[in-house]
N, C-alpha and C positions, 0 to 999 in steps of 0.2 A: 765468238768475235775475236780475232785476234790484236795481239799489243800494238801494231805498227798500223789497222784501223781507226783504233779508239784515240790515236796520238794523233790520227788526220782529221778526227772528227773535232779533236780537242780545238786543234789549231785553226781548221775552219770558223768555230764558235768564237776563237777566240777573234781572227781577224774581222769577221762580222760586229763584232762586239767595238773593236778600236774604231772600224768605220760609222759605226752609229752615233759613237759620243758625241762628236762635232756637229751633229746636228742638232736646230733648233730644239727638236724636243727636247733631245736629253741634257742639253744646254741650260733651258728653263727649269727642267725638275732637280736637274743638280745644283742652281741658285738659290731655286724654293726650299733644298734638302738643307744647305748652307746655312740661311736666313733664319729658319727654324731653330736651329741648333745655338745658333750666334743669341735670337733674342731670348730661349730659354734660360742659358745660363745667365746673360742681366737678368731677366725676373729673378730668377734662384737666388743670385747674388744678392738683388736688391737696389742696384743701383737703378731701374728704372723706378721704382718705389720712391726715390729720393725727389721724384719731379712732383711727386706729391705734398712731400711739404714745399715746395716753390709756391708751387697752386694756392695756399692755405698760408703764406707769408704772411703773420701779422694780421692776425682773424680782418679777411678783405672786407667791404661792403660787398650785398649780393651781385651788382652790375658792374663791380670789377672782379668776383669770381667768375663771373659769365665769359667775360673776355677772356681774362689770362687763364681758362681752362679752351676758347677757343685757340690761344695760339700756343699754348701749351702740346694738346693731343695733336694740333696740326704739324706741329715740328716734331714729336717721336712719332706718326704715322709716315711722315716723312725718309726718317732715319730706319724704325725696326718696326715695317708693315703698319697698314690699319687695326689689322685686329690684336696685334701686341697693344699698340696703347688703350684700345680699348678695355681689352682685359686688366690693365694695371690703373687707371687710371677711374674707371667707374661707380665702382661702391663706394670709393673715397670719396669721391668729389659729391653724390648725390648726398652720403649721410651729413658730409658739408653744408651743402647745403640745407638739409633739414634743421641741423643744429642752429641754424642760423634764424629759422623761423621761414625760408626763401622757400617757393615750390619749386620741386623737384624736375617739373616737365621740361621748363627751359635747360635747363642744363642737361638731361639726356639728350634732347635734340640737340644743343651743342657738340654733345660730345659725338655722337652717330653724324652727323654733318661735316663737324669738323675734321675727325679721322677721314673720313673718305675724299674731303678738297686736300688736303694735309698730302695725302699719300697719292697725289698726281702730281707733285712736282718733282720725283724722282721715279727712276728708272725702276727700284728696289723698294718703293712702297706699297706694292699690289701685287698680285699673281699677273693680272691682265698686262701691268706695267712689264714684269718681266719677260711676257710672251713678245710685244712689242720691241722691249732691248735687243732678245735675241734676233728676232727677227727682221728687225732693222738696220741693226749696228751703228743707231744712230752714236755718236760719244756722251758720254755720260752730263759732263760742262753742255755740252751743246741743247741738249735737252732739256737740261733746267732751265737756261738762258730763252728758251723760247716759249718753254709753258709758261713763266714766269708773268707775263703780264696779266694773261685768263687767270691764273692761278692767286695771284693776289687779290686780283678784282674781286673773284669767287669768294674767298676767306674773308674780307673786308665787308661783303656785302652781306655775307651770311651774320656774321658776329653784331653789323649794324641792324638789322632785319629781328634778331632774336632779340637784340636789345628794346628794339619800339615795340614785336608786335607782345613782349611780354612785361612793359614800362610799368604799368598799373600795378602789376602783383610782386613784381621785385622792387618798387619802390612801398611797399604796404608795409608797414612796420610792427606786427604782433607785438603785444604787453610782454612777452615774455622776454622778445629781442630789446625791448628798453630796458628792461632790467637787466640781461646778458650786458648792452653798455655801460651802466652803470657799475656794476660789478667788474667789468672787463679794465676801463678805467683803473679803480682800485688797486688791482691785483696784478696789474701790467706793471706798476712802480715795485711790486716786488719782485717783479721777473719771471712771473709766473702767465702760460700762457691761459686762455678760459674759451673754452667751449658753452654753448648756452646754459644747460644745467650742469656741467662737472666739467673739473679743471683736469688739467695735465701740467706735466714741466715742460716747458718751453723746449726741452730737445726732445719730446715726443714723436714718434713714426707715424708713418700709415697705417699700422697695427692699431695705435692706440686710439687713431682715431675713426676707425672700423667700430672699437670696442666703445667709445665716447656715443658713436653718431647711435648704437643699438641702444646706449645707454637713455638717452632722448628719447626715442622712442616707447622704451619699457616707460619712461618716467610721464610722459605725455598719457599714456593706457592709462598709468594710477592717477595721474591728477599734480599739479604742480607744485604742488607743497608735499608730495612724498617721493622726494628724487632719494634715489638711490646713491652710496657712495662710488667714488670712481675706484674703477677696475684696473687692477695692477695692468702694470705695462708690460704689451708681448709686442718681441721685436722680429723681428728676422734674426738668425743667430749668425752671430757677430763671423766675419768673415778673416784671412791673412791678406796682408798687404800687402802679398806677392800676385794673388790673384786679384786683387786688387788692379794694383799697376796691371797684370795684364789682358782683364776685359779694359783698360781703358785703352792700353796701347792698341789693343785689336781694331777698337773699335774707330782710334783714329786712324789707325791706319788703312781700313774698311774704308773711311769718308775719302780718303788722300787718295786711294788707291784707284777707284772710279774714277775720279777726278782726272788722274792721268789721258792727254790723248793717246788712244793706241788703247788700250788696255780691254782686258777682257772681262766684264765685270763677274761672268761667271765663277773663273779663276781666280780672281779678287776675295771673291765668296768664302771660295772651296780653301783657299789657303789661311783664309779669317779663321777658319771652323778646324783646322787642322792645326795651328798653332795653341786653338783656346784648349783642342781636342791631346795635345802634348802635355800642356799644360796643369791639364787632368790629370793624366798618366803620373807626370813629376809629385803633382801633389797629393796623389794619392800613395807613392811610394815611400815618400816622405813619413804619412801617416803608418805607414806599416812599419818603416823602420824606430818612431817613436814609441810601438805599441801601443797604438791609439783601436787597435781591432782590423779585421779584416777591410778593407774600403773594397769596394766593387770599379771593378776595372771598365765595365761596360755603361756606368750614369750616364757619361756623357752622352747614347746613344739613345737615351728616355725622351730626348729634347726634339728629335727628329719626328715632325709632323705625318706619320704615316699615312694615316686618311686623306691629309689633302696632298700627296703624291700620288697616293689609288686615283683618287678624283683624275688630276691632271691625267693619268695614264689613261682611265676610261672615255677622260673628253678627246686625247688624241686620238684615241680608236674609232671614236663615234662621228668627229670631224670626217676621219678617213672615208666615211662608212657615206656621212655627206657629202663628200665629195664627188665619192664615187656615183651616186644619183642625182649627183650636179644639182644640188640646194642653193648653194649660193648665184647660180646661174638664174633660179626659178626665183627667186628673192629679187633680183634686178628686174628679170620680167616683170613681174609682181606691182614693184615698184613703178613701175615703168607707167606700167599701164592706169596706174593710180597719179599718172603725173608727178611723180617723187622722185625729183633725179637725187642719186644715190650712189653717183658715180664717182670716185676722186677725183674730179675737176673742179678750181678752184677759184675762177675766173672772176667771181660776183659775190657781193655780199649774201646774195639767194641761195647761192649756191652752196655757200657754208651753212649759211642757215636752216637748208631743207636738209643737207650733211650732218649735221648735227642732230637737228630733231629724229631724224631717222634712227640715228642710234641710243637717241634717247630711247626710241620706243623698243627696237630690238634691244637693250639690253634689262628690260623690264619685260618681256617678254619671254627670253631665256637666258636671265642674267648677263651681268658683264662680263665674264670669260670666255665664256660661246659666241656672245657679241664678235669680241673682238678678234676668234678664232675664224669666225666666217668673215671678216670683213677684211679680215690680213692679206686673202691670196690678190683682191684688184691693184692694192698698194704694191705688191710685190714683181706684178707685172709692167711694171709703169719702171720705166729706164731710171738708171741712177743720177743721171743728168735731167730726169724731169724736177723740178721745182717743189710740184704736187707730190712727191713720193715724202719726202721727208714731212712735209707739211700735212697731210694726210695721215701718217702716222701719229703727231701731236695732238692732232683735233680727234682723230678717234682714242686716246692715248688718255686725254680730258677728258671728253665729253661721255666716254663708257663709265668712267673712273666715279664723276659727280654724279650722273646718270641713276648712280646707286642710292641717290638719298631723295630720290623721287617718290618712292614709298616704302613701308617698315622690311618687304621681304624682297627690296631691290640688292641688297646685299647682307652677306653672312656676318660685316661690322652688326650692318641695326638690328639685329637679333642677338647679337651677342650684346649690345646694349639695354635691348630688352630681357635678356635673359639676367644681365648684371642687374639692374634697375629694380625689378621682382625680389632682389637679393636684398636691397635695400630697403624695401618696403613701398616702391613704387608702381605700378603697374601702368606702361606705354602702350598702348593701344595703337589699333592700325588708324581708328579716324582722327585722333589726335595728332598721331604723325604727318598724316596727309595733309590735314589742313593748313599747316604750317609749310610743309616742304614741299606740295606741287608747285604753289605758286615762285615760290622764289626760287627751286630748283632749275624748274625752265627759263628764269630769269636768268641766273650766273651760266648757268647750260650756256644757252645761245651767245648772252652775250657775255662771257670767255672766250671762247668760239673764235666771235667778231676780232676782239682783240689779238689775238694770236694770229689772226691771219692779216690784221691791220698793222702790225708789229713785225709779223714778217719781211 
């Protein structure tokens, strides 16, 4: 094969390659590649960690743990995905609440509910969300301002809902939690914070109350007059205050930067992740010229979510693949003939209504990424000057999104909740989940829904 071949084959590949970026797919997985990257290093950091003593302010009563961990995980599901806060956010909160004497279940379904309402009211809080950004180009402002009435209603209703239907058992006060106040009382006048059976110092982490809440538990097995002493304090290892300032400057400037109209949030992304990803590079040079040891030039690239880029790449293939045998065509029929209009018109309260339930059910049938992967092309046919185009995006945008807390394996959040949960010493079951979340899922479901299109 000769040189002046291999140099047209190059250039071929490459201009194929420049004309692909701009396309939705590659638009979406280069967001999701971003996002990964950006919320890795806060965990690593720690500064998401930090939301955790907020949550734990001032040892709360159980039913205002319950809340302020519902609008807690709902604003960083908001900011850095569903499944980042739930991974930072869970074992903490449930040993919390053990320590407390409180049951654990309400607060898991807190948490698995509230990341997933949390993470519809932006563009950058879900996968499914950023397939819709790309593929809408709705503006970033525009989008929150409209989910915004569903999306409170949802969080409000959920957070009151967990509080009545679990009033009984978070108001029950175990012998042990009267003595926890009584003692907590005492020992508050010295400055010292108290956990049920062992103390900490009031500037204690999420570490230590990881190591606190096991500690309750080991001491529960033996019996309550053989509590064990408290377990030295592990922290995250203390960070520079240049990296500091600049996962925070990133990350304001991440929020501002969406915000812009015009703006590409992809690009938003990509430049967040590239800045933190400089960043690295500096501080890692730094440490070599200190003789602090070799630092690895590649960490920053640990943080990038591999598997769930395979995923999106395998579901764009397989969309394609449905396309091509016109599924989504045979879905309308389908629908059709079952009397389910299913079409983005938007004309009637009914007509949201049967709009939404429908996606209720397909995105529990094949999740909410393929939901909204099948449902994108009717929206995308419908003129830029239809009404329904935009509005149609939001209501399936929502109602995939909450759709997910319908049952335990409607989304890879409540599994990762349950998988944290287990960590804890809890065990979430699918018929404990159901019982709570069908019914009021389809309740904020639809009427969000309603809202958002009455608000339109």
């Amino acid at each position: 094969m000769s040189l002046s071949h291999t140099s047209n084959v190059a250039a071929q590949a490459c201009v194929r390659w420049l004309t692909w970026m701009p396309t939705p797919r590659m638009t979406a997985i280069a967001t999701l590649m971003g996002l990964t990257v950006i919320t890795g290093k806060l965990k690593e950091h720690g500064l998401l960690d930090q939301m955790v003593e907020l949550v734990c302010y001032r040892n709360p009563s159980p039913q205002a743990l319950l809340f302020r961990t519902c609008a807690t995980v709902a604003l960083l599901a908001a900011l850095f995905t569903n499944d980042a806060a739930v991974l930072v956010l869970t074992e903490p909160i449930l040993l919390s609440a053990a320590s407390m004497g409180a049951p654990q279940e309400p607060f898991a379904l807190a948490l698995a509910s509230s990341a997933n309402i949390g993470s519809a009211l932006t563009l950058i809080g879900n996968p499914q969300n950023v397939l819709i950004a790309t593929a809408s180009g709705m503006p970033f402002s525009r989008f929150i301002l409209k989910v915004a009435p569903g999306w409170a209603a949802a969080l409000v209703f959920n957070s009151l809902a967990l509080a009545l239907f679990y009033s009984l058992a978070l108001r029950r006060t175990p012998s042990a939690l009267q003595a926890h106040g009584e003692r907590g009382q005492q020992q508050e006048l010295e400055g010292i914070g108290c956990n049920t059976h062992s103390c900490t110092r009031a500037t204690s982490g999420p570490a230590d109350l990881l190591l606190n809440g096991r500690q309750v538990q080991a001491a529960e097995e033996k019996g309550a007059n053989d509590v064990p002493p408290p377990l030295p304090s592990v922290r995250t290892p203390a960070r520079g205050s240049f990296e500091t300032l600049l996962l925070v400057t990133v990350v304001v400037g991440l929020v501002g930067g969406v915000m812009i109209p015009g703006s590409s949030i992809a690009w938003v992304v990509l430049c967040s992740m590239a800045v933190i990803t400089l960043g690295e590079a500096w501080t890692n040079g730094r440490k070599q010229q200190a003789g602090g040891g070799q630092a690895d030039a590649i960490a920053i690239l640990r943080h990038i979510d591999a598997p769930l880029l395979m995923l999106f790449g395998g579901l764009f293939v397989t969309l394609g693949g449905a396309r091509m045998v016109r599924l989504p065509q045979k879905l309308e029929q389908l629908a059709s003939g079952m009397h389910w209009q299913i079409e983005p018109e938007f004309s009637s309260a009914i007509n949201v209504v049967m709009y939404s339930s429908f996606v209720v059910l397909l995105s529990n049938l094949c999740s909410n990424v393929p939901c909204v992967m099948l449902l994108i092309d009717p929206l995308l046919n419908l003129g830029h000057d239809d009404p329904n185009r935009e509005l149609g995006f939001v209501i399936l945008s929502f109602a995939a999104t909450v759709a997910g807390n319908l049952t335990l394996i409607g989304s890879i959040c409540n599994l990762i909740v349950a998988e944290k949960a287990h960590g804890a010493g809890y065990q979430l079951t699918f018929g404990n989940h159901l019982v709570f979340s069908l019914p009021s899922t389809l309740i904020y479901t639809i009427g969000g829904s309603l809202l958002i299109w009455t608000a339109w």
